[in-house]
C-alpha positions in Angstrom: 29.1 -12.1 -7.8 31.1 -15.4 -7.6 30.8 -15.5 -3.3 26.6 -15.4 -3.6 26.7 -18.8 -3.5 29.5 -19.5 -1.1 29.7 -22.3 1.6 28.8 -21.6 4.4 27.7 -22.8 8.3 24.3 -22.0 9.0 23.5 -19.2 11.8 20.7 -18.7 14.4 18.0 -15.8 13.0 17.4 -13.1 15.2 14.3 -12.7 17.5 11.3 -11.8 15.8 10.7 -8.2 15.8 6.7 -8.5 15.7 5.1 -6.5 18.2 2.6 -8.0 20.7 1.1 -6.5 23.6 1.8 -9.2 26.3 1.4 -7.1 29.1 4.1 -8.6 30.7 7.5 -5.8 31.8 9.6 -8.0 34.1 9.8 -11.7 34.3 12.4 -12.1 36.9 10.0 -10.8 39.9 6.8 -12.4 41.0 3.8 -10.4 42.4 0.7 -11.7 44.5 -2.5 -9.7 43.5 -6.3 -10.5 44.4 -9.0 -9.8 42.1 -12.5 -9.9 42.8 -11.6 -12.1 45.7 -9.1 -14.1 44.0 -5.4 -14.9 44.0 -3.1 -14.8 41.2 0.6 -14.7 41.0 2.2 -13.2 37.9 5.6 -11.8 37.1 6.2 -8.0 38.0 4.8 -5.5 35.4 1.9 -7.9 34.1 -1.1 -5.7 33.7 -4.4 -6.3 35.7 -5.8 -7.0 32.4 -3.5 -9.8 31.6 -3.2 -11.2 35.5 -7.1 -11.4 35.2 -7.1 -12.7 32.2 -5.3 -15.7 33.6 -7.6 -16.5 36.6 -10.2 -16.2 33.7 -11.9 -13.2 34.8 -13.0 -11.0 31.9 -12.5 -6.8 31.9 -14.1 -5.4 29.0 -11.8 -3.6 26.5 -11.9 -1.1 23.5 -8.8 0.1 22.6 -6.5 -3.0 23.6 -5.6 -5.2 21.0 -3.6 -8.3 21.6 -1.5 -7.4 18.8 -1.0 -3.9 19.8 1.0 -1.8 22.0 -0.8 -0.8 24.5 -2.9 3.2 24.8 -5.2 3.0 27.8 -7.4 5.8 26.2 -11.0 4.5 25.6 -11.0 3.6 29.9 -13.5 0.9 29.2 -11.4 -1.3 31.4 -11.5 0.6 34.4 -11.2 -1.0 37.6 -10.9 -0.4 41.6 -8.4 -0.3 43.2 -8.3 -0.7 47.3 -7.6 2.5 48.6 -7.5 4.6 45.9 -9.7 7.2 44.8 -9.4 7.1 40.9 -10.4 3.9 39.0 -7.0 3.0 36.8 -7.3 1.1 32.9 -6.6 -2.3 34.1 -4.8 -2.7 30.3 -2.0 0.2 31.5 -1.6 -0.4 34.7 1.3 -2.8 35.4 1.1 -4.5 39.0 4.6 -3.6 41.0 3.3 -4.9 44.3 0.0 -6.4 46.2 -3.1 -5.3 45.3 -6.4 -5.8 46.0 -8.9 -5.3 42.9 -12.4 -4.9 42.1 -13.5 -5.4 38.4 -17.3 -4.8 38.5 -18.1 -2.7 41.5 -21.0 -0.1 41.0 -19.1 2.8 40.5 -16.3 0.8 37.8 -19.9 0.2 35.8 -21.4 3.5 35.9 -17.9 5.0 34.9 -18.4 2.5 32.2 -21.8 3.4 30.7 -20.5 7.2 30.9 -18.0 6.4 28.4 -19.9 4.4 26.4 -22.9 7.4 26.2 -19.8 10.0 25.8 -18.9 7.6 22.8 -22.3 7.3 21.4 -22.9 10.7 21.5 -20.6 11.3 18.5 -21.1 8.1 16.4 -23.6 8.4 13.8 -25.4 5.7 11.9 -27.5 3.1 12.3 -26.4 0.0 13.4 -28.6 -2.5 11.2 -27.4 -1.1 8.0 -23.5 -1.3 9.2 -21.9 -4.4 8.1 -20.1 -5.0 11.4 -23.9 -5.1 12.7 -23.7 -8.0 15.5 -19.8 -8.2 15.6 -19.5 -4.4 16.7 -17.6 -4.4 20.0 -19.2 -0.8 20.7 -22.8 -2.3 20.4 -22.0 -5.4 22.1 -20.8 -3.4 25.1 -23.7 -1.2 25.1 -26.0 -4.0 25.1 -24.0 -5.2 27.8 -23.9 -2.2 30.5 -27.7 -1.6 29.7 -27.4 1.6 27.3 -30.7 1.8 25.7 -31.2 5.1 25.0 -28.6 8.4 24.2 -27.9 9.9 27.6 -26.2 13.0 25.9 -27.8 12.8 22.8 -26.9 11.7 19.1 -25.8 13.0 16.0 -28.4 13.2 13.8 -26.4 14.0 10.2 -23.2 12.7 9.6 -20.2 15.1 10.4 -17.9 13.6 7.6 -18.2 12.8 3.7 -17.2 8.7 3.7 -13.7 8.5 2.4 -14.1 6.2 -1.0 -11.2 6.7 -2.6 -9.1 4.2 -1.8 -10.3 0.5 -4.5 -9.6 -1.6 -1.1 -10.7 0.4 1.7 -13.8 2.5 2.8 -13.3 5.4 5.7 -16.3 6.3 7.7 -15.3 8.8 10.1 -18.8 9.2 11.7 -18.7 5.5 13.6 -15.0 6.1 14.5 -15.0 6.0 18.5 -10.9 7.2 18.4 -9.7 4.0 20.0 -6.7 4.7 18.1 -6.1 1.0 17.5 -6.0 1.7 13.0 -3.2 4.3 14.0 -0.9 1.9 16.6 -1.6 -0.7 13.7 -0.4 1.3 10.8 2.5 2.7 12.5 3.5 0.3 15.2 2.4 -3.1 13.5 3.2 -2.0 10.3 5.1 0.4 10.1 3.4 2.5 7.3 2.3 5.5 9.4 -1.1 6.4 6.8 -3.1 7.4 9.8 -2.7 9.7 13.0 -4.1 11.6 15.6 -5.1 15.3 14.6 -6.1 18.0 17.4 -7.1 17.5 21.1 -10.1 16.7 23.4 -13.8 16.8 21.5 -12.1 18.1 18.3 -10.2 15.1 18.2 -10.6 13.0 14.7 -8.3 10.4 13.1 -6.5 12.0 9.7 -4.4 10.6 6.9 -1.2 12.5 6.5 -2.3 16.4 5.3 -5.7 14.7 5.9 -6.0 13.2 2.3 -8.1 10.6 1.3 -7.2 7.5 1.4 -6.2 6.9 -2.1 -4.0 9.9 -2.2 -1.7 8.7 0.5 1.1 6.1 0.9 -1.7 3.5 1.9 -0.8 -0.1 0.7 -4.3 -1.4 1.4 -3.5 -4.2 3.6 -6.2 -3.8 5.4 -4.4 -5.0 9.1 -6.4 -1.5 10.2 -9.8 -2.8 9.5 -9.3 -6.3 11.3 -8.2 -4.5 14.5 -10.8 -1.7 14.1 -14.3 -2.1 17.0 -17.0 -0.1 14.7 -17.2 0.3 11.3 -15.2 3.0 10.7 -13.0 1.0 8.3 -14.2 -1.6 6.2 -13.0 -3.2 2.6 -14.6 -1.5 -0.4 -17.5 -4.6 -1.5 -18.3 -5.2 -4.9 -20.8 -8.0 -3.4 -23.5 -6.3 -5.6 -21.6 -6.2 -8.7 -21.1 -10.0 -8.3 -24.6 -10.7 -7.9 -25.6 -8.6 -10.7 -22.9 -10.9 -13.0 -24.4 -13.8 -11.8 -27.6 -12.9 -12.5 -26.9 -11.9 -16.1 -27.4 -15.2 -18.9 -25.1 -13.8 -21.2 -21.9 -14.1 -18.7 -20.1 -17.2 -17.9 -19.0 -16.2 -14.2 -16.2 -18.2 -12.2 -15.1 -18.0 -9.1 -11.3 -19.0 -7.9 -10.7 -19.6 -4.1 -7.8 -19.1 -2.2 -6.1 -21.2 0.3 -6.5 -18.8 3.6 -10.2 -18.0 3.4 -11.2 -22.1 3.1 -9.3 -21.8 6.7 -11.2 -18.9 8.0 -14.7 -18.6 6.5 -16.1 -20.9 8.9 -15.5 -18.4 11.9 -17.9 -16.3 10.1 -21.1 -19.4 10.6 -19.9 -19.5 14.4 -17.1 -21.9 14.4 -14.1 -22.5 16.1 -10.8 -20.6 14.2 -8.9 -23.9 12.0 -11.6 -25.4 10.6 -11.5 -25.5 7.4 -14.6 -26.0 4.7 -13.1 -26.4 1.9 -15.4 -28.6 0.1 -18.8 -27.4 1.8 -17.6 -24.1 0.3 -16.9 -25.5 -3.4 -21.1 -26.4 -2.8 -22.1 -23.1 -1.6 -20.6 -21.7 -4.2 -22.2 -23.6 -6.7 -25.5 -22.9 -5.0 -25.0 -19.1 -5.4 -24.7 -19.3 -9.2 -21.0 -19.5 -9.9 -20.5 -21.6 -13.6 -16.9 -22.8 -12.2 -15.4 -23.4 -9.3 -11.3 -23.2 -9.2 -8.7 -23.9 -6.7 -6.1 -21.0 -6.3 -3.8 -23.5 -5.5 -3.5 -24.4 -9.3 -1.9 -20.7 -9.7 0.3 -21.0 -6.9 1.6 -24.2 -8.4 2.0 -22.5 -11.6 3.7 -19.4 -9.6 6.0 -21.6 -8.0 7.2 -22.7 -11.6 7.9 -19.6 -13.2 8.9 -17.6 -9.6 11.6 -20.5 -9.2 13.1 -20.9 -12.8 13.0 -16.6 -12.8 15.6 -17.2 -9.5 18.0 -20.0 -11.3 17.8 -18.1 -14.5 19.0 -14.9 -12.3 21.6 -16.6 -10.2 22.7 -18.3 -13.8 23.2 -15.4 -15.4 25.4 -14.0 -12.3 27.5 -16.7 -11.8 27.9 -18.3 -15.0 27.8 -15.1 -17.6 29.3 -12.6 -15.2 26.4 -10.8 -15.7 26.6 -8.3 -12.2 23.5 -6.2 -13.6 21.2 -9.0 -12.4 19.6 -8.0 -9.0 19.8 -10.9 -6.2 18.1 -11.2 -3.6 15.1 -11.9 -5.6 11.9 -11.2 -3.6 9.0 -13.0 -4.0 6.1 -10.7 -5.7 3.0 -12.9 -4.4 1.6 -10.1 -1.9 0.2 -7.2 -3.4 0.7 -5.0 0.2 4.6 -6.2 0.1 4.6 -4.6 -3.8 3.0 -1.6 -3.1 4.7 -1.3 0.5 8.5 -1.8 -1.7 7.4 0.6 -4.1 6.6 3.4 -2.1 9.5 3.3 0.8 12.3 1.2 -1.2 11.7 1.6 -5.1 15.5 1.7 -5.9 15.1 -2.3 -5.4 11.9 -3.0 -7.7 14.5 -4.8 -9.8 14.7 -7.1 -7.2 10.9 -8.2 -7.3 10.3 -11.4 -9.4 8.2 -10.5 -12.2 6.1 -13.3 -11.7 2.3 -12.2 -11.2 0.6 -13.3 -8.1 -1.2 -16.4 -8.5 -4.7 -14.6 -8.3 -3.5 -12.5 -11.7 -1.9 -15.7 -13.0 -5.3 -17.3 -12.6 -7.1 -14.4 -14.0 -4.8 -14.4 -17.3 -4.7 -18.2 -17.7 -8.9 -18.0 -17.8 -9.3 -15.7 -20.2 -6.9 -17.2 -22.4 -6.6 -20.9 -21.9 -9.8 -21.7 -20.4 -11.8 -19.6 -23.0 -9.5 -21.0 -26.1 -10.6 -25.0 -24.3 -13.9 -24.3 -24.2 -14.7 -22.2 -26.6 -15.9 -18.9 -24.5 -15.7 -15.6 -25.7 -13.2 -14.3 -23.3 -15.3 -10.8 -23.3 -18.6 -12.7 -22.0 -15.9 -14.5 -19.1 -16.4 -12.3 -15.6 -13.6 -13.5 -13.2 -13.9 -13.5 -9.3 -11.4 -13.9 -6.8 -12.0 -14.4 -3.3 -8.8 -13.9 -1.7 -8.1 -13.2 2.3 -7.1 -10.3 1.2 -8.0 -6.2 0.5 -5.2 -5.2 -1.1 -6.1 -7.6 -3.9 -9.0 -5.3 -5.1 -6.1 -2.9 -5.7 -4.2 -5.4 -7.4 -6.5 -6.6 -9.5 -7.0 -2.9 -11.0 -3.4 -1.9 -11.6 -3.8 -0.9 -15.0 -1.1 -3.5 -16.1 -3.1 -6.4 -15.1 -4.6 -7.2 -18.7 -2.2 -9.7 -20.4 -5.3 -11.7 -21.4 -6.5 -8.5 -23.5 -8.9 -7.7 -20.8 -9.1 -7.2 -17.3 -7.3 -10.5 -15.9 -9.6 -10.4 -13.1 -12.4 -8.2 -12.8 -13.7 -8.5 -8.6 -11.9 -9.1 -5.9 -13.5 -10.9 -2.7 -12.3 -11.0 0.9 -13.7 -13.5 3.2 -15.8 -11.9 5.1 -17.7 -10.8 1.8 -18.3 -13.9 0.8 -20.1 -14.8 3.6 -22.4 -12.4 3.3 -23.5 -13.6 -0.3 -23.6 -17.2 1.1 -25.7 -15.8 4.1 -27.9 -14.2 1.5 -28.4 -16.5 -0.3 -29.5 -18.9 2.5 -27.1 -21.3 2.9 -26.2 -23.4 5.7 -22.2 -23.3 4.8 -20.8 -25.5 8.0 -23.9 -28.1 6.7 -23.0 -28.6 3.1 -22.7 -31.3 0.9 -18.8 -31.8 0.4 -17.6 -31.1 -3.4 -14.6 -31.0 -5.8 -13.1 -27.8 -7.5 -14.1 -27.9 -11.5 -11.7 -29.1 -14.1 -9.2 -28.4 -15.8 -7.5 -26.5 -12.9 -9.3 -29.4 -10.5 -6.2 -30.9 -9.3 -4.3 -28.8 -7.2 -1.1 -29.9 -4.3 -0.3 -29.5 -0.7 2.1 -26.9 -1.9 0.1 -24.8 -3.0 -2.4 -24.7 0.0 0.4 -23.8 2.4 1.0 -20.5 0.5 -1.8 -19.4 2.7 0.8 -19.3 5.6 4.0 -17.0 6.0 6.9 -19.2 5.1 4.9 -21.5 3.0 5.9 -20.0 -0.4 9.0 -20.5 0.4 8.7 -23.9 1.7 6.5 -25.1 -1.7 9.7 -23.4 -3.7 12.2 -25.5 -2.1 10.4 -28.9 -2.2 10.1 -28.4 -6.0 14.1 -26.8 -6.1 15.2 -29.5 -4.1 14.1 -32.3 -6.5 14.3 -30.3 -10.1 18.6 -29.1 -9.4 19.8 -31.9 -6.7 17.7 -34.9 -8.3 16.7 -36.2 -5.0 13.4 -36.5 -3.2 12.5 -33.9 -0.8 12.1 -36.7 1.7 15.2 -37.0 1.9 16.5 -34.0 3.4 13.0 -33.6 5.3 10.7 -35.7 6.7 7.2 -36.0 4.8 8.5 -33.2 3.1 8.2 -30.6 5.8 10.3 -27.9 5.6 10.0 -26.8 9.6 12.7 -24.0 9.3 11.0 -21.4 7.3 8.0 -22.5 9.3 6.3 -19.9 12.4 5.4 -17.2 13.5 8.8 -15.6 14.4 9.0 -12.1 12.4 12.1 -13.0 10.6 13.6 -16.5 9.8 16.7 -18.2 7.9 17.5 -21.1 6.1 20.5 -22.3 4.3 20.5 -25.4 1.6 23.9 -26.6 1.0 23.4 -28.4 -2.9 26.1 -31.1 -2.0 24.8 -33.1 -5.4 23.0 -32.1 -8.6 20.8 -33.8 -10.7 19.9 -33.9 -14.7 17.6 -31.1 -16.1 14.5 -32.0 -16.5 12.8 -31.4 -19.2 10.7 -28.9 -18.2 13.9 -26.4 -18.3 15.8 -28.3 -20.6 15.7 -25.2 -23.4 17.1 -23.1 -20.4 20.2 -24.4 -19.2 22.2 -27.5 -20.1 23.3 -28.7 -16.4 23.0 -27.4 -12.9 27.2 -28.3 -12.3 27.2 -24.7 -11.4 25.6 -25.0 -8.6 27.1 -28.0 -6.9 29.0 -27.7 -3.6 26.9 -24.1 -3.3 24.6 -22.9 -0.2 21.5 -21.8 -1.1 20.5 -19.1 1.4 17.0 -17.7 1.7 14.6 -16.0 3.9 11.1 -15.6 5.4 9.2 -12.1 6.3 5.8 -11.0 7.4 4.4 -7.8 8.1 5.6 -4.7 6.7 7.7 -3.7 9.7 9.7 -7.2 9.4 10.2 -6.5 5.7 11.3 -3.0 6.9 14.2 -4.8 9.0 15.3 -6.8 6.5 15.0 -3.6 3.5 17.0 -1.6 6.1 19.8 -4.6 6.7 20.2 -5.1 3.0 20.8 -1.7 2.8 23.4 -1.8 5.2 24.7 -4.7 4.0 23.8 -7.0 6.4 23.1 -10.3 6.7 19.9 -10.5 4.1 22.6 -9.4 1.8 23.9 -12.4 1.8 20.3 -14.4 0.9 19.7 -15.3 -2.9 15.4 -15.5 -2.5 13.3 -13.7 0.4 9.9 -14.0 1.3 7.5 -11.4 2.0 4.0 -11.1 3.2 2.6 -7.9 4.0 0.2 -9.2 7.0 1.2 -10.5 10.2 1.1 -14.5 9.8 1.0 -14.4 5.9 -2.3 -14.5 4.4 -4.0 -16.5 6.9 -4.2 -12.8 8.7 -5.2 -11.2 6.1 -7.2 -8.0 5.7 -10.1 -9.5 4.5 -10.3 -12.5 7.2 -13.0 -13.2 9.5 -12.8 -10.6 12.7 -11.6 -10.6 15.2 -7.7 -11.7 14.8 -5.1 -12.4 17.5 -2.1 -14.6 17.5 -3.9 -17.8 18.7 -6.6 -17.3 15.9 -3.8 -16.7 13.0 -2.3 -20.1 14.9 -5.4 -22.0 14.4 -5.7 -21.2 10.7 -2.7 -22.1 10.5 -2.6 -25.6 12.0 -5.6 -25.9 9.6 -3.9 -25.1 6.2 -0.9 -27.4 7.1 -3.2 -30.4 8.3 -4.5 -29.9 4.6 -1.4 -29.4 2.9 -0.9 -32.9 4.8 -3.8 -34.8 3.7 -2.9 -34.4 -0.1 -1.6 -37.1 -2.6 0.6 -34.7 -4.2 2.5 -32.0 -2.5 5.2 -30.2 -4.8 3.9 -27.9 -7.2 6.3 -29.7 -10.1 4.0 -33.1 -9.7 0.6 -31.4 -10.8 -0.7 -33.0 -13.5 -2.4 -30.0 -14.5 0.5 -28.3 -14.4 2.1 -30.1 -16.9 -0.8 -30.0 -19.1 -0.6 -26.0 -19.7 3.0 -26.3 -20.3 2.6 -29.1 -22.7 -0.5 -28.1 -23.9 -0.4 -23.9 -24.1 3.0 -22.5 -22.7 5.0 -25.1 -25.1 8.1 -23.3 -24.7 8.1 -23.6 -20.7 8.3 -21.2 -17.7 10.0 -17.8 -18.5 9.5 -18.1 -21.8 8.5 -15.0 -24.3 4.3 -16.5 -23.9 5.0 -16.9 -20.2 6.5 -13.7 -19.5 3.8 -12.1 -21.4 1.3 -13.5 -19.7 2.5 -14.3 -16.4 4.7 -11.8 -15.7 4.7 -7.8 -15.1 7.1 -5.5 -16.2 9.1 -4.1 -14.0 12.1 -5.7 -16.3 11.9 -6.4 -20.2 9.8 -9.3 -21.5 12.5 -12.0 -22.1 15.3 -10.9 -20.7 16.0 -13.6 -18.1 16.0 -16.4 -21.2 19.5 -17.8 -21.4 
């Protein structure tokens, strides 16, 4: 244990390993192609999709998905080629040598409105009654190529019992149209491999492995299927009704936290532009609906950020300072509930390694039906807590049976984004038009670090601007400019960082009953690193295992969706890399525009601990509370 902390000279991370579907093969080659009449130069392999694509001509598409590998086996993109008999799926076909093409030519749309009735004829349902009614790709291309009645007929029963079983996600088999795009994003985007192909031609039907339901399998509810999905085959499991009934009751005091990703997303769902954010408008919608309170997420990722950080020096303490070699380093950060359940299925051997830190959303949960009720004299029984969270695999979260610290459920419905709004749609509001206003005291104050959490890499980034100044008694300024810690910023799959602590500073008081000085830890390198999607925390799992180079790291990051939280699986659809890009340029232009930006500075932070958690982070009242337990209450307290 005495080399975790070694010097060391920083080294270049690898590539990231996401996979995208660029339909590019060889760069080295150019190729000359006309389509519809015009020219385009791309480099060898590029699909006809993606050569159209940039001489803005538009194919339509089912089964392609920017994020995706490419399948070519829905044929919607069909096109023409000159001289050829059989029309080729512009996304599969990569373009070698000249071509002349033809994107809309009578027989490419008659081929077209052949699949779509060959699609229809097997999807059951009625479209007004499906909640992707108006942003179903299947009905916007039937609208398109004229289908207005069922060529070769229509089911008129369902052939499958919905799959419900699952507290994030809801199978409908009936509206599947077998794009295959949920399986290539469980297996290849992922890397779960829940879902799969089962039998051939007409008998064809997506399956769960033994063709379980959903929550019988290794499923860890991100929900990445269900953003990628064209129909409403998948959707998150929506305990809208529930809420409303809450609201509606006079004897329940009903509040409502909001996350950092959704504010950065919800406004796609009113028609705008991906990266606006409406914060504030939303705070007044919210309001509107019937919510008592209004809190800001950000409080509890502050608070996370506290705890998560002292639980990492208590555990390198207690390795290099008491020999103790039982302690489990890397510690890995616990704030994604897909990561958890993704760790505890494929790599439980390492749970140790999980902080014990709750996620903010149960930190939040705890903290209100214990604080808040104690302040202001609420039964916590008659206190319903909502969380809306860009994120499906927080419904399962927030019903692990060990989530009820507070003596009751810490927090009793989960919300994505795109459920929201629906209620504020329901209720009539005008979101993007809104009056602007503040999140409700005491948890009103909040800080820049806390709204980057919404980001992959921003954990980790609002952990080192508050490590920085608490051990090395500087300001984060100092090492980076406004603060910004650029390197474990991005969208590359996996990403370094090493901190070399060159000077120390005094403990402050916060952690004073911890540890009496941080001389430990001068002339050390703190290493750490940054993961999202489960198929980039695989990678780094696997290299750990081998020894590797996340061996080496003292604190990892993980996210279970591609782009942190911002591509979450209950976010506004559809996603893509430029979207998840947008939101994120969105959340970081906020985390910009706020007074305070390290999670240590919140003043109302400092007012739980001085006021409720007197004996500081990781203490016996914060572990219970705050913390699961995967280890024993208390242990980490030197």
């Amino acid at each position: 244990m005495s080399n975790l902390l070694e010097n060391t000279t920083s080294r270049r991370a690898p590539a990231s390993a996401c996979l995208r579907n660029t339909g590019v093969v060889d760069t080295s080659v150019e190729v000359t192609l006309h389509i519809d009449g015009k020219e385009v130069t791309v480099p060898a392999g590029t699909t006809i999709l993606v050569a159209a694509k940039k001489i803005g001509i538009r194919i339509p598409t089912l089964c392609y998905h920017e994020d995706l590998c490419v399948a070519g086996v829905c044929r919607i993109c069909v096109v023409e080629l000159e001289g050829q008999e059989r029309l080729e799926a512009s996304c599969a076909y990569p373009v070698t040598s000249p071509i002349k093409v033809r994107t809309h030519t009578r027989k490419v749309r008659m081929a077209r409105r052949h699949i779509l009735d060959l699609m229809l004829s097997k999807h059951y349902g009625e479209c007004y009654a499906c909640f992707r009614n108006n942003n179903c790709e299947l009905q916007a291309l039937a609208r398109e190529y004229g289908v207005d009645f069922f060529r070769f007929g229509h089911p008129d029963k369902p052939r499958y019992k919905v799959d419900r079983s699952s507290q994030s996600l809801v199978r409908d088999m009936d509206k599947c149209i077998l794009c295959r795009r949920c399986i290539r994003t469980c297996i290849d985007l992922q890397e779960v491999g829940v879902l799969d192909i089962d039998n051939r031609s007409c008998e064809s039907k997506v399956v769960t492995f033994g063709d379980k339901p959903l929550g019988d399998v290794i499923c860890i509810n991100c929900g990445q299927c269900i953003n990628r999905c064209p129909t409403g085959a998948l959707r998150a499991n929506d305990p809208t009704d529930d809420v409303w009934a809450v609201i509606d009751d006079p004897t329940k005091h009903v509040v409502i936290q909001t996350a950092p990703s959704p504010r950065a997303g919800i406004g796609e769902c009113f028609g705008l532009e991906p990266g606006q954010p409406l914060t504030f408008e939303m705070n007044t919608s919210l309001k509107e609906c019937g919510f008592d309170k209004v809190f800001d997420t950000n409080f509890a990722a502050d608070l996370t950020i506290i705890e998560e950080g002292t639980e990492l020096l208590l555990r390198l303490h207690k390795a290099l300072v008491e020999k103790d070699e039982s302690v489990s380093i890397p510690q890995f950060t616990s704030c994604s509930p897909g990561w958890v359940k993704y760790l505890e299925h494929f790599y439980p051997e390492y749970i140790p390694n999980l902080s014990t830190a709750k996620s903010p959303q149960q930190m939040f949960g705890t903290v209100i039906k214990t604080y808040y009720a104690q302040l202001n004299n609420i039964d916590p029984k008659d206190i319903v807590t909502v969380a809306l969270m860009p994120c499906s695999a927080k419904k399962f979260e927030c019903n692990r049976p060990e989530m009820c610290d507070s003596g009751f459920k810490d927090v009793d419905y989960g919300l994505t984004t795109r459920e929201l709004a629906q209620m504020i749609s329901e209720a009539g509001i005008d979101l993007p038009n809104m009056p602007k206003s503040d999140f409700d005291d005491p948890f009103g104050s909040a800080t820049g670090s806390g709204v980057i959490f919404g980001a992959t890499g921003g954990v980790m980034e609002a952990a080192l601007r508050t490590v920085i100044e608490l051990v090395c008694g500087i300001k984060v300024e100092d090492l980076f400019e406004h603060a910004d810690i650029i390197p474990v910023r991005g969208f590359e799959g996996i990403r370094f960082m090493e901190l070399p602590i060159t000077e120390v500073g005094p403990v402050p008081d916060l952690l004073k009953n911890l540890v009496g000085d941080w001389d430990w830890l001068k002339g050390a390198t703190l290493k750490v690193a940054v993961a999202h999607g489960t198929a980039n925390a695989k990678r780094v799992m696997e290299d750990i295992k081998a020894g590797g180079r996340c061996s080496e790291c003292h604190f990892i990051e993980f996210m279970a969706c591609p782009g942190g939280c911002l591509g979450g699986g209950g976010q506004p659809i559809p996603t893509s890399p430029a979207i998840r890009a947008a939101r994120a340029k969105a959340i970081y232009a906020e985390d910009a525009a706020y007074e305070i930006r390290k999670s240590h500075e919140n003043p109302a932070i400092t007012k739980i601990y001085g006021e409720f958690l007197k004996d500081g982070p990781c203490s016996h009242e914060s572990h219970k509370l705050l913390h699961t337990h995967y280890l024993p209450r208390g242990k980490y307290i030197v």
